[in-house]
C-alpha positions in Angstrom: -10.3 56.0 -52.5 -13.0 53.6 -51.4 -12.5 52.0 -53.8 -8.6 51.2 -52.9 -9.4 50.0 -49.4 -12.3 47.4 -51.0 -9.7 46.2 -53.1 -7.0 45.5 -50.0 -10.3 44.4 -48.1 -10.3 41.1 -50.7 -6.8 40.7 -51.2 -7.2 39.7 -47.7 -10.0 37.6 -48.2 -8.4 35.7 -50.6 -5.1 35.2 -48.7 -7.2 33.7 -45.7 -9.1 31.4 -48.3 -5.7 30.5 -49.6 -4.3 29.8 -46.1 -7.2 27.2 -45.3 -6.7 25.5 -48.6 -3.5 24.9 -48.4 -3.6 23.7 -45.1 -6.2 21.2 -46.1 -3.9 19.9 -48.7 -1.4 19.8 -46.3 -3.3 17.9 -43.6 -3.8 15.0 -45.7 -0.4 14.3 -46.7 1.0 14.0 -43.2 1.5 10.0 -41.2 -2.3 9.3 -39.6 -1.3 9.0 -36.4 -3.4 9.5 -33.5 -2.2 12.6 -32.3 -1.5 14.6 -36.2 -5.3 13.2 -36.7 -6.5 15.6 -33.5 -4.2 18.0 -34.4 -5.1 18.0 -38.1 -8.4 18.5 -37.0 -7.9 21.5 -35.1 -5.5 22.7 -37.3 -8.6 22.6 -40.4 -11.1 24.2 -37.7 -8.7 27.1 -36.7 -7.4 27.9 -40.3 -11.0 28.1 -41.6 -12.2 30.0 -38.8 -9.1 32.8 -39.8 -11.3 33.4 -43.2 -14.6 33.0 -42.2 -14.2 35.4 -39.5 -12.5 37.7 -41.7 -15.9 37.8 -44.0 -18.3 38.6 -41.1 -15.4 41.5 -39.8 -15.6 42.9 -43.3 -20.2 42.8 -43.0 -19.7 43.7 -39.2 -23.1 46.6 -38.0 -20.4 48.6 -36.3 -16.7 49.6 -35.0 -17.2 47.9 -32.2 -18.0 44.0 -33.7 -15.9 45.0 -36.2 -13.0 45.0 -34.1 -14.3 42.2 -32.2 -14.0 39.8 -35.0 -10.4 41.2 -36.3 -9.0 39.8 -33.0 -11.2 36.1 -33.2 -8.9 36.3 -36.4 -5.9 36.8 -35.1 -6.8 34.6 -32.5 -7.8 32.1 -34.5 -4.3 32.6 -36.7 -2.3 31.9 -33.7 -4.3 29.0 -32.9 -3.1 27.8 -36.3 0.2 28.6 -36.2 0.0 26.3 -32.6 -1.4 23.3 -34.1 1.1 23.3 -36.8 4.0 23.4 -34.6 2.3 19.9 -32.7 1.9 18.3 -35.7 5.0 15.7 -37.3 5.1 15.5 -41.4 7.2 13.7 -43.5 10.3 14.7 -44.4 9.5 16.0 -47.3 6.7 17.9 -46.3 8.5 20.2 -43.5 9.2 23.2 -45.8 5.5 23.2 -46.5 5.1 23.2 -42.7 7.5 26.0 -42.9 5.5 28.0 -45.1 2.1 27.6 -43.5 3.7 28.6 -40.0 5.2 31.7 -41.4 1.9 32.3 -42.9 -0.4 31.9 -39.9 2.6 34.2 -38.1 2.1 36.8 -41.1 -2.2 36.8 -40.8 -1.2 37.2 -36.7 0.6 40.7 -37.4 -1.7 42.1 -40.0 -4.7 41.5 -37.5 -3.0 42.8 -34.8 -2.1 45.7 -36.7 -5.9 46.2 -37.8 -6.7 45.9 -34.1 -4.0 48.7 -33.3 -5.2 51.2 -36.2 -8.8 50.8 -35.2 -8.7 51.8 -31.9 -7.7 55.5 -33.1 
């Protein structure tokens, strides 16, 4: 049974590694102007953060920091999901746009339905 939650425990992992990277490829295919280059750089920061904060939930010394963390992720989704919504792409890169908001909105729910569960 351990064993099952490990295994959902890097699935998770993996999709907030994902996330980052294909917002990084995304970042640098937008126009450089002023504004999508302070925004891209947020938008790198905050979808990084989603992952990395993810990893020190999962190595967390107790419930407590545990939970703490799980909402810095969903924070830190949200925060994602905001810069996105600033920043213009081409034309032909708004369904990718599309797809990285309703993926920052997804990350938002599962954290806050980790924060929800834990405080059982």
């Amino acid at each position: 049974m351990i064993k099952q939650q490990n295994s959902k425990q890097y699935d998770l992992e993996e999709r907030t590694l994902n996330f980052a990277k294909r917002v990084r490829l995304f970042v640098v295919k937008f126009p450089k102007t002023i504004s999508n280059i302070e925004d891209g750089k947020q938008l790198v920061r905050s979808s990084g953060s989603v992952g990395a904060n993810y990893i020190e939930a999962n190595e967390s010394l107790s419930k407590k920091d545990f939970v703490m963390r799980i909402k810095i992720c969903r924070k830190e989704a949200k925060e994602s999901r905001y810069w996105l919504l600033l920043i213009e792409p081409l034309e032909e890169n708004r369904k990718e746009k599309d797809e990285l908001l309703q993926e920052a909105m997804e990350l938002t729910k599962i954290f806050g339905s980790i924060v929800e569960k834990s405080r059982v």
